[in-house]
Structures are given as C-alpha cells and as structure tokens.
MDAnalysis code that builds the backbone (N, CA, C; Angstrom):
import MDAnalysis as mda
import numpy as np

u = mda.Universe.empty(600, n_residues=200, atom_resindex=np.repeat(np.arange(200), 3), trajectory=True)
u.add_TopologyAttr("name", ["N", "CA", "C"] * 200)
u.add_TopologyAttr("resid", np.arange(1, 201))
u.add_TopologyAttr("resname", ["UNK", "UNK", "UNK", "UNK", "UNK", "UNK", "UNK", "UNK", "UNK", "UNK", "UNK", "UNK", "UNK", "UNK", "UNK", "UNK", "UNK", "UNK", "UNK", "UNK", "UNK", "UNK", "UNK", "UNK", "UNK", "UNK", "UNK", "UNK", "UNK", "UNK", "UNK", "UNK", "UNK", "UNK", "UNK", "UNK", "UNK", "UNK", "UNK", "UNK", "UNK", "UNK", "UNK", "UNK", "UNK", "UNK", "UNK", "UNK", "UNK", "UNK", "UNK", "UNK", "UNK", "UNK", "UNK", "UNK", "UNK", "UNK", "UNK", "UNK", "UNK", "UNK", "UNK", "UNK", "UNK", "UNK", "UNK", "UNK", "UNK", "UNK", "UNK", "UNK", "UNK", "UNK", "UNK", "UNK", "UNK", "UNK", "UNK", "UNK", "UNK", "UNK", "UNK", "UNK", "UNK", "UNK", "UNK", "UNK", "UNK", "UNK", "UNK", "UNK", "UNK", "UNK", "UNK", "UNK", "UNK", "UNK", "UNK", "UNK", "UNK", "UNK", "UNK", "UNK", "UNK", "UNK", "UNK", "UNK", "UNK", "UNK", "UNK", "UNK", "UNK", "UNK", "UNK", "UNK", "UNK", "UNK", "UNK", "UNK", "UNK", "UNK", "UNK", "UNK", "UNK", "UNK", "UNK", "UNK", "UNK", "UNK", "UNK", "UNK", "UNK", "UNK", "UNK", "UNK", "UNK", "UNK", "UNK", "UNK", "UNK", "UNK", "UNK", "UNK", "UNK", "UNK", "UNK", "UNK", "UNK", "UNK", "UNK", "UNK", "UNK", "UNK", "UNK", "UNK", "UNK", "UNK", "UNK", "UNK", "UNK", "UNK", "UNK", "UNK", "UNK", "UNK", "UNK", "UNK", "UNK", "UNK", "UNK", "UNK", "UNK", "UNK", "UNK", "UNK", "UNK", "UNK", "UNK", "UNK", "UNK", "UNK", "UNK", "UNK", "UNK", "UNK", "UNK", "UNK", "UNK", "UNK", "UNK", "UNK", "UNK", "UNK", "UNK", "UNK", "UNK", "UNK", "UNK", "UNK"])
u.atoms.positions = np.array([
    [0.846, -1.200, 0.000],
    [0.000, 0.000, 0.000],
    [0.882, 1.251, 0.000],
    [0.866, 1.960, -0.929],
    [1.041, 3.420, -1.020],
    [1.309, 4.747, 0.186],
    [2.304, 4.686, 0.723],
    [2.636, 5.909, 1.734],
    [1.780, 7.028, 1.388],
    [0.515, 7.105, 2.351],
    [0.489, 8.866, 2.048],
    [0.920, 10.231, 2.508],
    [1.279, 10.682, 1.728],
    [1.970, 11.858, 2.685],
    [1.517, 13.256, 2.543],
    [0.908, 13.836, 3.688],
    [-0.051, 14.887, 3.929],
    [0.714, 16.135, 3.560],
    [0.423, 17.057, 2.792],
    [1.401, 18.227, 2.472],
    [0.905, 19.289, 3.276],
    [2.081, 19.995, 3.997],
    [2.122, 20.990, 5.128],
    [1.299, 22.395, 4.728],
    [0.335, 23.161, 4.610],
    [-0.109, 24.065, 4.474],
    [1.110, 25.305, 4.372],
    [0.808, 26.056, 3.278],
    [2.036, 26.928, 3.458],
    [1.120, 28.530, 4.052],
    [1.758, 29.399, 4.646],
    [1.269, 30.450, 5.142],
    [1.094, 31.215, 3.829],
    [0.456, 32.413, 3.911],
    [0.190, 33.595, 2.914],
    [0.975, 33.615, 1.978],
    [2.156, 34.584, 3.298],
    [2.964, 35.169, 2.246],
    [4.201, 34.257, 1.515],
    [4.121, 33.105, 1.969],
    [4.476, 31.703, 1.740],
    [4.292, 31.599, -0.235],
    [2.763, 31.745, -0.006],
    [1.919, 31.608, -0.899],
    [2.281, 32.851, -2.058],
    [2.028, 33.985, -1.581],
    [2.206, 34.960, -2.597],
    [3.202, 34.959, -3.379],
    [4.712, 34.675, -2.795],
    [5.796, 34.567, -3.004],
    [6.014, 33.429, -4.410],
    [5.219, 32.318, -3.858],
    [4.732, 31.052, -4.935],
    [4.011, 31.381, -6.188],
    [3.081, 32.422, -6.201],
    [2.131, 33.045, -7.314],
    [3.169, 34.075, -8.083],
    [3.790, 35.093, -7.507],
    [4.521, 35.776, -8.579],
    [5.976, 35.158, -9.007],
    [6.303, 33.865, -8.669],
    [7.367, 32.884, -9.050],
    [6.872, 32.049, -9.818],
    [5.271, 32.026, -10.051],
    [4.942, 31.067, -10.989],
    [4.738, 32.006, -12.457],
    [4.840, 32.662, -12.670],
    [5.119, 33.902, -13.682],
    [6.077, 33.547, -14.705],
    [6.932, 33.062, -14.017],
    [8.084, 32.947, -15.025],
    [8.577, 31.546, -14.853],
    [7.862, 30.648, -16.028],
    [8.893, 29.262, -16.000],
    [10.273, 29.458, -16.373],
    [10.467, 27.842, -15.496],
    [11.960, 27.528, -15.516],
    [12.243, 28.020, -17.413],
    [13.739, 27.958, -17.299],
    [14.408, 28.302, -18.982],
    [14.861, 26.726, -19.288],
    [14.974, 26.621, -20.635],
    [15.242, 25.230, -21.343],
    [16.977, 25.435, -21.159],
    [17.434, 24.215, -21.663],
    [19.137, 24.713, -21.677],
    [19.404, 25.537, -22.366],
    [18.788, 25.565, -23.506],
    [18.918, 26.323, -24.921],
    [19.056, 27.452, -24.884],
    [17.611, 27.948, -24.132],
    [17.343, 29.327, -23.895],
    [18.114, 29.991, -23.288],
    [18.667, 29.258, -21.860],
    [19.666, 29.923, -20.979],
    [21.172, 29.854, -21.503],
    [21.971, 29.375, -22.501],
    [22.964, 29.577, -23.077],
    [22.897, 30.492, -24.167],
    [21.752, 30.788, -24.420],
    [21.682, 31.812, -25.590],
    [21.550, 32.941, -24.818],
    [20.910, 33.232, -23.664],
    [20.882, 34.067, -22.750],
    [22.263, 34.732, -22.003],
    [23.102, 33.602, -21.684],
    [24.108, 33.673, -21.119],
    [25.367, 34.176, -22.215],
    [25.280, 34.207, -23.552],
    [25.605, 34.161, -24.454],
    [25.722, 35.910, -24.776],
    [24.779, 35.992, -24.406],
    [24.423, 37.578, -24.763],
    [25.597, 38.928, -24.895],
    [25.501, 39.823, -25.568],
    [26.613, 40.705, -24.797],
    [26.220, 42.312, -25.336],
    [27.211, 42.748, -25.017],
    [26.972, 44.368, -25.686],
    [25.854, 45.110, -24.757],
    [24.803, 45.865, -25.763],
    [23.123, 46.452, -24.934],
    [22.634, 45.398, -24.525],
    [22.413, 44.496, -24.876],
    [21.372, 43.218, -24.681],
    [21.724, 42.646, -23.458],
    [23.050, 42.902, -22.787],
    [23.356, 42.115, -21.842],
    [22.221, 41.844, -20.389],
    [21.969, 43.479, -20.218],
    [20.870, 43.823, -19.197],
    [19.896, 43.330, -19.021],
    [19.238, 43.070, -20.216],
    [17.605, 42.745, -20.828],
    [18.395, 40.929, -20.585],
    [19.023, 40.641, -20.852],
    [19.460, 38.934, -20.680],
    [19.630, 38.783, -19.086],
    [20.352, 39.521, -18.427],
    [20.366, 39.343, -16.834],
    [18.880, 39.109, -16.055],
    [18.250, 40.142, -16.463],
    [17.033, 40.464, -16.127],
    [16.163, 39.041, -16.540],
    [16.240, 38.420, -17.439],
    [15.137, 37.472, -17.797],
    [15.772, 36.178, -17.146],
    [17.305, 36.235, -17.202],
    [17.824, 35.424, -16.493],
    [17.616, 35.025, -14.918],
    [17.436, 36.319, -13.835],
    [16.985, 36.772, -12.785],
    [15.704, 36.360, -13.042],
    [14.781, 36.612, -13.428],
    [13.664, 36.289, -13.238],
    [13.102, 34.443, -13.152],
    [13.630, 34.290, -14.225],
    [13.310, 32.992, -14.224],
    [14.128, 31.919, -13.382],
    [14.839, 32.444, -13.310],
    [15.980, 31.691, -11.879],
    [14.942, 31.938, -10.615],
    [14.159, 32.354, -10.235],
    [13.235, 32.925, -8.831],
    [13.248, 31.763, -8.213],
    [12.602, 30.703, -8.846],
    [12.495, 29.691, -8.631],
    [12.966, 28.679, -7.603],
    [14.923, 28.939, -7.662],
    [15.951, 28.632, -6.663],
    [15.798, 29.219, -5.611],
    [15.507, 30.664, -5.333],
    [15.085, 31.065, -4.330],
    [14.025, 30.884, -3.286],
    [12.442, 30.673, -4.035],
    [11.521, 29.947, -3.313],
    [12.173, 28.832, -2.568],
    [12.826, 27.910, -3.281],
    [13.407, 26.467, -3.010],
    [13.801, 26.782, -1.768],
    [15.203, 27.911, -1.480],
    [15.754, 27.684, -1.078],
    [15.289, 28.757, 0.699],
    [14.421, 29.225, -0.016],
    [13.150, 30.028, 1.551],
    [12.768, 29.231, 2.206],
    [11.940, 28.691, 1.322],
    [11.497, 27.231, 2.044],
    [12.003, 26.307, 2.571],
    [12.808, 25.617, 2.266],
    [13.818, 24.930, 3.272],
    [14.884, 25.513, 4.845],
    [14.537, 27.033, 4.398],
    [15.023, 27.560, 5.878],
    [13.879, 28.160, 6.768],
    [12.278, 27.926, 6.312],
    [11.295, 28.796, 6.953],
    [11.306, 28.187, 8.397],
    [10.916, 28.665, 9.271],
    [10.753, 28.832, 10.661],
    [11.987, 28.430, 11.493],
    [13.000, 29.580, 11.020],
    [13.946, 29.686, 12.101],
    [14.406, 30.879, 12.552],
    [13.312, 31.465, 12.562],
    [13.669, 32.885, 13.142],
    [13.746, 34.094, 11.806],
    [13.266, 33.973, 11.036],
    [13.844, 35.140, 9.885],
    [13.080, 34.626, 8.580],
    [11.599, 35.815, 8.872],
    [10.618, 36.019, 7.974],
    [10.582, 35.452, 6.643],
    [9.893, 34.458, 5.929],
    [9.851, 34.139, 4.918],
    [10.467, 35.493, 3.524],
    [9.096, 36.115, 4.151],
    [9.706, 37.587, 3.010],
    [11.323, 38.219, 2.834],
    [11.494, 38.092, 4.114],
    [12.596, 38.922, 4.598],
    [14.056, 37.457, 3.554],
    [13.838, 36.282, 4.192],
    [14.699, 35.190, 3.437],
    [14.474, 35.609, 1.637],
    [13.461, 35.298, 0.989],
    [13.033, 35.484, -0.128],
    [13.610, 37.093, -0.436],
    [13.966, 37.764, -0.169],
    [14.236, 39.523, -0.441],
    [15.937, 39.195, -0.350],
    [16.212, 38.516, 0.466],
    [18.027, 38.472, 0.929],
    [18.771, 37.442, -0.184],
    [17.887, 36.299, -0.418],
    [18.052, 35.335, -1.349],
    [18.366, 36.245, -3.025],
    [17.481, 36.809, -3.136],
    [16.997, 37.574, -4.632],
    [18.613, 38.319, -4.238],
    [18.656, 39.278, -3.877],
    [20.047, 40.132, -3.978],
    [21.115, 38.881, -4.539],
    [21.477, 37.572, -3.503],
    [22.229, 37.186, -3.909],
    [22.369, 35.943, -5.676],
    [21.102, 35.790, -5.766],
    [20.594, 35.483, -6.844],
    [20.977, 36.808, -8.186],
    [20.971, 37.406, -7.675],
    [21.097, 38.977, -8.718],
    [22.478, 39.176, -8.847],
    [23.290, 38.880, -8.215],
    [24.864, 39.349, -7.758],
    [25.445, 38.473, -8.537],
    [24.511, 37.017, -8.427],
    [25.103, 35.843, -8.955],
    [25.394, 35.909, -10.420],
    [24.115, 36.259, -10.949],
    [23.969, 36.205, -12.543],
    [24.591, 37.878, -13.078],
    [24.538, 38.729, -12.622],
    [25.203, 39.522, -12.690],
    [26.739, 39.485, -13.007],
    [27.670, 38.676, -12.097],
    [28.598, 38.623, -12.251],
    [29.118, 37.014, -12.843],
    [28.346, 36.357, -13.271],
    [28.949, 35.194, -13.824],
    [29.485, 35.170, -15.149],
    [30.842, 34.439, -15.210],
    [31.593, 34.362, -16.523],
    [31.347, 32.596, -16.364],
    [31.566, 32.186, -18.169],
    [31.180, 30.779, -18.477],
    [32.432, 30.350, -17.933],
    [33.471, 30.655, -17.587],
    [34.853, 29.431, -16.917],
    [34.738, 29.560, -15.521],
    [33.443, 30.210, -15.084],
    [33.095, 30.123, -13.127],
    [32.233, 28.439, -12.807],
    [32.375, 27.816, -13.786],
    [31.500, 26.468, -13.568],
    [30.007, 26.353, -13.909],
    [29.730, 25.371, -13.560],
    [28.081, 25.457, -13.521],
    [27.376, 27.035, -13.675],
    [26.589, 27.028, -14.449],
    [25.707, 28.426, -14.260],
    [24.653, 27.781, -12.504],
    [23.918, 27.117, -12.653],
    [22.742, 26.942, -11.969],
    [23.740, 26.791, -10.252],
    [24.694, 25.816, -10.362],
    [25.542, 25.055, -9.243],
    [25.733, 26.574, -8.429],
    [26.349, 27.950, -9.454],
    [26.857, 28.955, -9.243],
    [25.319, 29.721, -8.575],
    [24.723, 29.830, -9.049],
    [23.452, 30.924, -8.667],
    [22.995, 29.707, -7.271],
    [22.964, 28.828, -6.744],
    [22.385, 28.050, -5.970],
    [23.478, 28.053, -4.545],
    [24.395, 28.490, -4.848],
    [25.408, 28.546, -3.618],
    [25.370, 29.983, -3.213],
    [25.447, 31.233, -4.015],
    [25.117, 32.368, -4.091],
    [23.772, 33.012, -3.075],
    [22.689, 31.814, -3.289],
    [21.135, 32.571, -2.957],
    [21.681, 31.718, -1.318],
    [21.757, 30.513, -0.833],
    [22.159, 29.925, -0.070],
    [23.093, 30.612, 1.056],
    [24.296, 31.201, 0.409],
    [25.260, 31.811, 1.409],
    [24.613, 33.113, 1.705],
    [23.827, 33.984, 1.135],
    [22.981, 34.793, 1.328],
    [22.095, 34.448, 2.482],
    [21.410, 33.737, 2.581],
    [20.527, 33.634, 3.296],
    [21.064, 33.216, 4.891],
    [22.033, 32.210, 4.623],
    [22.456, 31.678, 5.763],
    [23.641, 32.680, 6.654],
    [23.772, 33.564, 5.549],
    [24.169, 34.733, 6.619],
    [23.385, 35.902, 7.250],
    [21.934, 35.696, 6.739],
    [21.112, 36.536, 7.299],
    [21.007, 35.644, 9.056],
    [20.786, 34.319, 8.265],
    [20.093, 33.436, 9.531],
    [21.302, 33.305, 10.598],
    [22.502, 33.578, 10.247],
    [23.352, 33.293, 11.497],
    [23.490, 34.919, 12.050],
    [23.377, 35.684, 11.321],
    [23.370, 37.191, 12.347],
    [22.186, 37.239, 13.175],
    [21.064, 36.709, 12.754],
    [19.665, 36.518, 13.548],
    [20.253, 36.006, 14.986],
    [20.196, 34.820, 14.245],
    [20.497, 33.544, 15.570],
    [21.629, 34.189, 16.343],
    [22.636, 34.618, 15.986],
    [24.018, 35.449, 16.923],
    [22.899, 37.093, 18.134],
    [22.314, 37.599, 17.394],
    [21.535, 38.294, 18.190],
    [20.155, 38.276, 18.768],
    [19.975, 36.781, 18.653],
    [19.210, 36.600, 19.853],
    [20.047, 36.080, 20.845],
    [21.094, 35.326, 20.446],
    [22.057, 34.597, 21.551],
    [22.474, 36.256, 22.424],
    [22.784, 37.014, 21.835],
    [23.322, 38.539, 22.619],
    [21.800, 38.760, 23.202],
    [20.380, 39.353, 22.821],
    [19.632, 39.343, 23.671],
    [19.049, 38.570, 24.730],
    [19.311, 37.283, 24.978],
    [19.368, 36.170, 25.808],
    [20.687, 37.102, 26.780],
    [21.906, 37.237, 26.304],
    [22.917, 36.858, 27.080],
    [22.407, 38.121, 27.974],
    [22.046, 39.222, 27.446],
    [21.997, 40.750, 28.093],
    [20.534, 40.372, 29.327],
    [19.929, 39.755, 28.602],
    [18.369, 39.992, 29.373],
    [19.159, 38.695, 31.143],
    [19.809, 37.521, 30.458],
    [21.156, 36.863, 31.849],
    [21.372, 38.143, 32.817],
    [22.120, 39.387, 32.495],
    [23.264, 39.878, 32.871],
    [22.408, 41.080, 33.808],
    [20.893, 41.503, 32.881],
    [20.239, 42.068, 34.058],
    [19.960, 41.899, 35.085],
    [19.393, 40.537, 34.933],
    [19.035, 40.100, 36.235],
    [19.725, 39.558, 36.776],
    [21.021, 39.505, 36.753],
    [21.993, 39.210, 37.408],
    [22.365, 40.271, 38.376],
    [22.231, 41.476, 37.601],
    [22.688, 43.190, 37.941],
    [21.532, 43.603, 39.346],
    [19.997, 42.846, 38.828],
    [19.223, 43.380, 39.459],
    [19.185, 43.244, 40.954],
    [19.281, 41.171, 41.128],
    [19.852, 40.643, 42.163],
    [20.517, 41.298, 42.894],
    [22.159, 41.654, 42.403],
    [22.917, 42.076, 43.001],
    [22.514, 43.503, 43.190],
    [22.085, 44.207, 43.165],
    [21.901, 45.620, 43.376],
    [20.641, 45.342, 44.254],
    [19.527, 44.693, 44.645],
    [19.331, 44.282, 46.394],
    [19.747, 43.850, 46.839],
    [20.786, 42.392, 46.758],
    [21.321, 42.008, 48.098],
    [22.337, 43.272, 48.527],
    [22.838, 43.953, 47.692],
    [23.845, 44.911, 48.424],
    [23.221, 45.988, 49.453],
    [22.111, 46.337, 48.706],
    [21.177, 47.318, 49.153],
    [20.975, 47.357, 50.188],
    [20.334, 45.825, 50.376],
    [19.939, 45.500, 51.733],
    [21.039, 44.786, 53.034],
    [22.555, 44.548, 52.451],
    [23.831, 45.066, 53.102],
    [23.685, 46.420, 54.070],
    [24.137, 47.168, 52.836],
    [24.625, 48.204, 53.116],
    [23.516, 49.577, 53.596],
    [22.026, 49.344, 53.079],
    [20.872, 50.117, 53.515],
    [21.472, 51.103, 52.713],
    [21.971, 50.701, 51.359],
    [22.038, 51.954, 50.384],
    [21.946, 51.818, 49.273],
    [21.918, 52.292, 47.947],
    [22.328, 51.882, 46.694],
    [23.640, 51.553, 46.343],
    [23.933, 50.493, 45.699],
    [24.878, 50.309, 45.635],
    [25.805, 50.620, 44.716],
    [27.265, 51.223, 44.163],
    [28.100, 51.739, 43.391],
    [28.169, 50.730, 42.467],
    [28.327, 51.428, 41.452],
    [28.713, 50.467, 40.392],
    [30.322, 49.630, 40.439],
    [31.068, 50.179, 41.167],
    [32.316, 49.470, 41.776],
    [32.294, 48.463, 42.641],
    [30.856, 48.528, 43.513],
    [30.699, 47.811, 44.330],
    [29.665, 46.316, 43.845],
    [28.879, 46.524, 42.501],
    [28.311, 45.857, 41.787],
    [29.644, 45.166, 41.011],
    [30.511, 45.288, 40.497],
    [31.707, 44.762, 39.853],
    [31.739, 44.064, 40.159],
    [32.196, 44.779, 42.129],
    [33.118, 43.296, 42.639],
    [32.217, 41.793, 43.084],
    [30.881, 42.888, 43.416],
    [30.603, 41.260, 43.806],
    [30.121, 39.804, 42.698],
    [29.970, 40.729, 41.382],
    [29.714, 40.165, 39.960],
    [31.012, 39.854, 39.467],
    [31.996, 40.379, 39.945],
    [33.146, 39.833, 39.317],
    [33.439, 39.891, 37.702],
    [32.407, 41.309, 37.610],
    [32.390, 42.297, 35.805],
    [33.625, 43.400, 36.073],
    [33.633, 43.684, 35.139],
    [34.708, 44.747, 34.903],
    [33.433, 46.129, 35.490],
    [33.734, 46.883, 35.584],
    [33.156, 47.848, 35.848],
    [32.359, 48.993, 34.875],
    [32.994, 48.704, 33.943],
    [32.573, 49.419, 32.821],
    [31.120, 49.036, 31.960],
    [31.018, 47.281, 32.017],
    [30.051, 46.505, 31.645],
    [28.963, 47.018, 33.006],
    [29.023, 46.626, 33.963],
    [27.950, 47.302, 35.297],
    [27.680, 48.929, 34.321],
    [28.727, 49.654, 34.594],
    [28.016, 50.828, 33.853],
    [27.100, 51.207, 32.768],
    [27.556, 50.566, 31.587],
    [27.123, 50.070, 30.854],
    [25.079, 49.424, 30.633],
    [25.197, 48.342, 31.445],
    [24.167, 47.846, 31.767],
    [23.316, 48.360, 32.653],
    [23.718, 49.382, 33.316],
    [22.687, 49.750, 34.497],
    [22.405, 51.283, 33.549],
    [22.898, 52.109, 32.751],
    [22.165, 52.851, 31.691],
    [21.675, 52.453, 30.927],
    [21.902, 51.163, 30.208],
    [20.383, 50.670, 29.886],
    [19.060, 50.429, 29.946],
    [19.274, 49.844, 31.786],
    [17.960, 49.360, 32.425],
    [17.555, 50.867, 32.783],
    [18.105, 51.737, 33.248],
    [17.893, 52.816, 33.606],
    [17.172, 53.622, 32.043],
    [17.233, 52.996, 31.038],
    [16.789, 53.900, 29.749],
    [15.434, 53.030, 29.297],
    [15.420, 51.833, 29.435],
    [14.316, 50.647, 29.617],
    [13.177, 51.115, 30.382],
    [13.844, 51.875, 31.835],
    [12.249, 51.926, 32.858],
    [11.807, 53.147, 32.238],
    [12.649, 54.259, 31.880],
    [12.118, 55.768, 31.426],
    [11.409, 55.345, 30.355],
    [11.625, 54.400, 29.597],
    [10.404, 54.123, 28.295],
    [9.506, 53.296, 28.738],
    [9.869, 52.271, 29.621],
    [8.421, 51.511, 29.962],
    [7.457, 52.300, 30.828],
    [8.077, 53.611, 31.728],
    [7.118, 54.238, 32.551],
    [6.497, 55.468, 31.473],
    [7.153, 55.937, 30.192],
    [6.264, 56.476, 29.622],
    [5.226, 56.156, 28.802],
    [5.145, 54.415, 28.369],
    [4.414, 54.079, 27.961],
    [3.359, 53.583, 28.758],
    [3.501, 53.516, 30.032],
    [2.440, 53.286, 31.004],
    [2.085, 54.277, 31.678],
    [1.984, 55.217, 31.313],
    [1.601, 56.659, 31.825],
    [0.611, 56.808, 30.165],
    [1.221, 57.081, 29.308],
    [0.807, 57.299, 28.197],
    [-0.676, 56.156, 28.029],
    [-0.264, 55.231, 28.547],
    [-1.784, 53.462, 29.113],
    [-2.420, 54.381, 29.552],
    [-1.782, 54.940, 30.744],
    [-3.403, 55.552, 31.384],
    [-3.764, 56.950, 31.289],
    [-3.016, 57.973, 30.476],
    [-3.843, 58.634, 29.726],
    [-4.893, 57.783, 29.042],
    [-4.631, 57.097, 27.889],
    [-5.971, 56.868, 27.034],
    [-6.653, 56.112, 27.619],
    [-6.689, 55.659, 29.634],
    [-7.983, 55.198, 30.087],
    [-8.755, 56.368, 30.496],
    [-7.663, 57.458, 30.908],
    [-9.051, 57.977, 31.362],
    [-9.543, 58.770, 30.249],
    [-9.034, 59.218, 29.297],
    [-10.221, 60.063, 28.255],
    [-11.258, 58.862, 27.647],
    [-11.160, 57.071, 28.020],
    [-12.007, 56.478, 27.886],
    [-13.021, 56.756, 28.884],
    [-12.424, 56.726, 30.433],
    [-13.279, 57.010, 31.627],
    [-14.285, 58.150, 31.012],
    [-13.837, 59.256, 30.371],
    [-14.342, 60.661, 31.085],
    [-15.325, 60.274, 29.557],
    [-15.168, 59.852, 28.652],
    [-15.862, 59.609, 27.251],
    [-17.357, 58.723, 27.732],
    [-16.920, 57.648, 28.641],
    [-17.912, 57.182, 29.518],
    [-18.790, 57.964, 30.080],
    [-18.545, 59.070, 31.111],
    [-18.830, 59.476, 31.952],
    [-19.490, 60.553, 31.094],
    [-19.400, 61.178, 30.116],
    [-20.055, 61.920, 29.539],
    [-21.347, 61.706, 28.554],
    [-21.200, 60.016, 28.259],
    [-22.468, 59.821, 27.533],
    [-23.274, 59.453, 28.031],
    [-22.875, 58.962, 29.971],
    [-23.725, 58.142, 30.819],
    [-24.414, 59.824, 31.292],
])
C-alpha cells in the first residue's frame, strides 16, 4: 500500500511569493545559453530574464530555511540580492551556471540566519546579565541600607566595571520608556473614563 503523505499548508505570504514565481517558467538549456551568451546592450535585458526565471531557486531555497527565526519575506528579499549578484557577475569558466546561482542565494541567506540567531544569543545573554545586575543591586542594598556603586556591583559580579556601567544605563533607559508608555496606558484610560462618563 502506497505511503500517504499529507502536504504541510504553506502560510500567505508563503503563498504569494509562490504566485509571482509562478510567472516565469523555468528556462530550457537552450534558452539559458543563448541568454548567457548575450553581450553588448542586450546584456541587461538577458540578466534580467535570467533573474527572473531563476526565482524559482530562491523559493526552493526560503522554504527549506522557513521557521527559524527570519521572515519568509525577509529570506526570499536576501536570497533575490544574492541570486542577482550571482547572474550579474557570472563568466562561463566560473562552472556550472545553476551550481553557481544556488550557492550564491544559499550563502545569502544563511548569513542573514546566522546574524539573527548570533543576536538573539546577545539578547538572551543581556536579558542573563540584568538580572543578574538586578539581584545584586538588592542584596547589596539591603547590606549596606544603600544603593549600591557600580564598583561595588563589579566586585561582587566579578564584571569589569565598565560593563555594570554600561548595563545599568540601559535598564535605567528601559524603565524611562516603559514608565512612559504606562503613563501614556493611562492617559488613554481615562479620556475612555471621562468619554464614559459623559455619555452616561
């Protein structure tokens, strides 16, 4: 009996991406060596149809990296540049045409996805280091029945001092925006209150 195998629903813009890639079929060999062939004015108008109909590698290659942090669109937009760069700059003694545009859209992408992944690892490490900061800035507190110095946060963190500095103008720039956006919350309750209170 026959394996069936259920195909994964793709999201929207999944989808959209799929509809204006279906626009332009794949090229025959023919076509794309006569393309590649090109030179002089014509070269542009050959890149361009070349680019286009290459899209294709790119979907491929979105899709096989979707849900790891870094927007379908956003993969598909980073892919295309390097897809464009590719055929742009290819000479026939660089190898493979296709081998060439497929490593191109690939290293593109996977350097979007490792700067992603590198800065969430840094927002992980920072959001660690607060509350590390925070800790230590009550137990000292409640030491010393004071606030505690950022010299004195160092030592017992065993940071350089500069990083404490550092990090505590952050959190210190964090509460001034989270308390104006919660001030700014309850402005628009009460002109809801008083909007109430005026039709009652």
């Amino acid at each position: 009996m026959a394996q069936r195998f259920e195909q994964r629903p793709l999201n929207d813009e999944e989808e959209d991406y799929r509809a204006q890639v279906a626009r332009y079929p794949r090229l025959s060999n023919g076509e794309e060596q006569r393309l590649l062939a090109t030179q002089g004015t014509g070269r542009d108008k050959a890149n361009r149809i070349l680019i286009e109909h290459n899209l294709h590698l790119v979907l491929e290659a979105a899709h096989a990296r979707r849900a790891r942090g870094v927007p379908f669109g956003d993969l598909f937009q980073e892919g295309t540049v390097g897809l464009i760069s590719a055929v742009e700059h290819y000479k026939p003694g660089d190898g493979g045409f296709h081998a060439r545009l497929v490593h191109a859209i690939a290293a593109t992408m996977d350097d979007v996805l490792a700067q992603t992944e590198e800065a969430q690892r840094n927002d992980e490490s920072f959001v660690v280091a607060c509350r590390l900061l925070e800790s230590a800035q009550r137990l000292l507190s409640e030491r010393l029945g004071r606030a505690a110095t950022p010299a004195e946060l160092a030592k017992l963190l065993q940071w350089e001092e500069a990083r404490v500095s550092v990090i505590l103008a952050m959190l210190g720039e964090a509460r001034v925006v989270h308390d104006q956006e919660l001030l700014d919350y309850l402005d628009v309750m009460d002109d809801l209150n008083d909007l109430d209170n005026q039709e009652a």
